[in-house]
C-alpha positions, 0 to 999 in steps of 0.5 A: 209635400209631406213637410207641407201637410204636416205643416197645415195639419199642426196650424190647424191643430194649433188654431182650434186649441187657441181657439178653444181655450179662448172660448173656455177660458174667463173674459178678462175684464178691465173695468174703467175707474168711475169719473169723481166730482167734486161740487159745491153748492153755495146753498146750505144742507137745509136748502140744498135738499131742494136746489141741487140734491134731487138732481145730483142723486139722478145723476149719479143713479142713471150714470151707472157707475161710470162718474160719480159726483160728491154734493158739498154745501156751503163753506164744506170745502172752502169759503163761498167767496173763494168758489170760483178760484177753487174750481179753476185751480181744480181744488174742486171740479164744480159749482152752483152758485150765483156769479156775485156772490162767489166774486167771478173775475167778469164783468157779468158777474153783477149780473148774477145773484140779485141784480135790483128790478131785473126781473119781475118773475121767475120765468123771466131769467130762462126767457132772458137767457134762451130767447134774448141773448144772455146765454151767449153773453154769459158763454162769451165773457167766461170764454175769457177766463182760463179753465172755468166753463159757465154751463147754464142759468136758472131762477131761483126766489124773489129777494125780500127783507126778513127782519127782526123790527117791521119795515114800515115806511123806506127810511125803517131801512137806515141803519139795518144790518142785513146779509145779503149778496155784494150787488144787492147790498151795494144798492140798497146802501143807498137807502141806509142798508149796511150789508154784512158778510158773514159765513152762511151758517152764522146768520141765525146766531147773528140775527139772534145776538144783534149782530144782524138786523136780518136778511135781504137774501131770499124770499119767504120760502127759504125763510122757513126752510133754511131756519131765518123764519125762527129768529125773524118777526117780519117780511117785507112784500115788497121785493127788490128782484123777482128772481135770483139768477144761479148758474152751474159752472165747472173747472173747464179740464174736467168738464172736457174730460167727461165723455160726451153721453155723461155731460148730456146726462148732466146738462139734462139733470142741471134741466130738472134741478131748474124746474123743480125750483120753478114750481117749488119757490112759486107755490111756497111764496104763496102759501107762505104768506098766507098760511105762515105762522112765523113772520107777520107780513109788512108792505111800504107805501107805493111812493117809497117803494117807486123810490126805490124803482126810480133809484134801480133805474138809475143803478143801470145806467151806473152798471152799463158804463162799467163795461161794453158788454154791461151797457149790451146787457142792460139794453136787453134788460130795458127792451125786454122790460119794456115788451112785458109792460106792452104785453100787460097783465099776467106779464107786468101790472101796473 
């Protein structure tokens, strides 16, 4: 019995010392390395200021230190052409830019960017993709690709001509020499345009020297902003689309690697860099026609301009034969179209 109690009482002794020390001794803390991102944005740092940076300086405030993402601009780590085979090889984690342009190996990639007459309006690309099915397709056809996730689409500005020489009349277009993205350029060649691939922070020096005759890459906004207003004279109204289609999309390991709180928070922040470009491009293609110092404003006569209409009709039915889900895409292109030229002004004029 004696051996028993001596037993209890050195336990009981034995416990409140561990317990003690536990309370008195400092909580050793092993604090998780923050997640690192790497994202690349196919927009310069002049433009980048208002498409991208706002929100990944949201981010990476309200993530706390738990991920962290580094915001490059165009060409900082590689060549805009070579985005999408960066990110799913993990050279870099994440990117924003259109399909087109960084030459996505899927067939909606002709999509991306500026495809000719496939939207009128700014508002017309959240639309297409939440209520008329293009979010599913665009999840679909990068759900075939290995290791790249296509996260989601928004608008960015109409695509005008800015020029050095007046566009006055359709056939001033033959023989100019413009950047702009491979879809747009591959229509607009049907008009005498030559599309010119140059990297992004080359085009003022080329509009300068005469090796560009000016761009067909944005509207009058971007102009000013990104320095193509300085070494253009002019702006043609007239727009060949009424908003870029951009998307954010990350290497799909990585993506799968953030906890599920922090790609909320990112799917939220991707939500406000949408929005603030809504109202950004629609106020400054406004005020920049009228209260522009810089670019002296041109329209073309309405019978060439529906020229150039009839021909991106016919550029549809070209695209819709390239793949089943082309001919999905344009179907949805034509019956939303369709809709807005019943439901009249303020969604179709004309």
């Amino acid at each position: 019995m004696t051996n028993r109690r001596d037993f209890i009482k050195k336990a009981g002794v034995a416990s409140a010392v561990v317990g003690a020390a536990s309370l008195s001794a400092p909580a050793i803390v092993r604090a998780q390395a923050p997640i690192k991102w790497r994202l690349q944005t196919y927009a310069g740092a002049a433009l980048g200021e208002y498409v991208i940076k706002s929100s990944i300086d949201k981010f990476n405030e309200v993530a706390d230190g738990q991920m962290e993402i580094e915001l490059y601009y165009a060409d900082q780590l590689v060549p805009t052409g070579e985005l999408f085979r960066a990110m799913q090889n993990g050279v870099i984690d994440a990117v924003q830019s259109d399909d087109d342009s960084m030459a996505a190996p899927v067939d909606v990639s002709v999509f991306g960017g500026y495809f000719p007459f496939g939207t009128r309006y700014s508002l017309d690309v959240p639309v297409l993709f939440e209520q008329y099915g293009l979010k599913e397709i665009w999840q679909e056809a990068y759900g075939e690709v290995e290791n790249v996730t296509w996260l989601s689409a928004g608008s960015w500005d109409p695509c005008h001509f800015a020029t050095k020489q007046p566009i006055n009349t359709l056939d001033d277009l033959k023989g100019k020499r413009v950047y702009t993205f491979p879809t747009a350029g591959r229509f607009m060649s049907r008009f005498g345009v030559v599309p010119v691939t140059l990297p992004y922070e080359d085009v003022p020096v080329a509009i300068q020297t005469g090796e560009l005759d000016g761009v067909c890459w944005s509207g009058i906004t971007e102009d000013y902003t990104v320095g193509w207003a300085d070494v253009c004279d002019y702006f043609l109204t007239n727009n060949i689309s009424g908003a870029w289609i951009g998307s954010y999309f990350a290497n799909t390991e990585k993506w799968n690697a953030v906890p599920a709180h922090l790609q909320t928070l990112f799917k939220l922040c991707m939500d406000s860099s949408h929005y603030h470009r809504q109202w950004w491009y629609w106020g400054g293609e406004a005020d920049l026609r009228v209260n522009g110092s810089k670019l002296k404003l041109t329209t073309l006569p309405d019978a060439d301009w529906k020229k150039v209409e009839d021909a991106a009709h016919e550029f549809w039915d070209e695209v819709a034969q390239e793949s089943e889900r082309s001919a999905k895409i344009v179907k949805i292109l034509r019956d939303y179209s369709a809709l807005m030229q019943k439901a009249g002004p303020p969604y179709r004029y004309g």
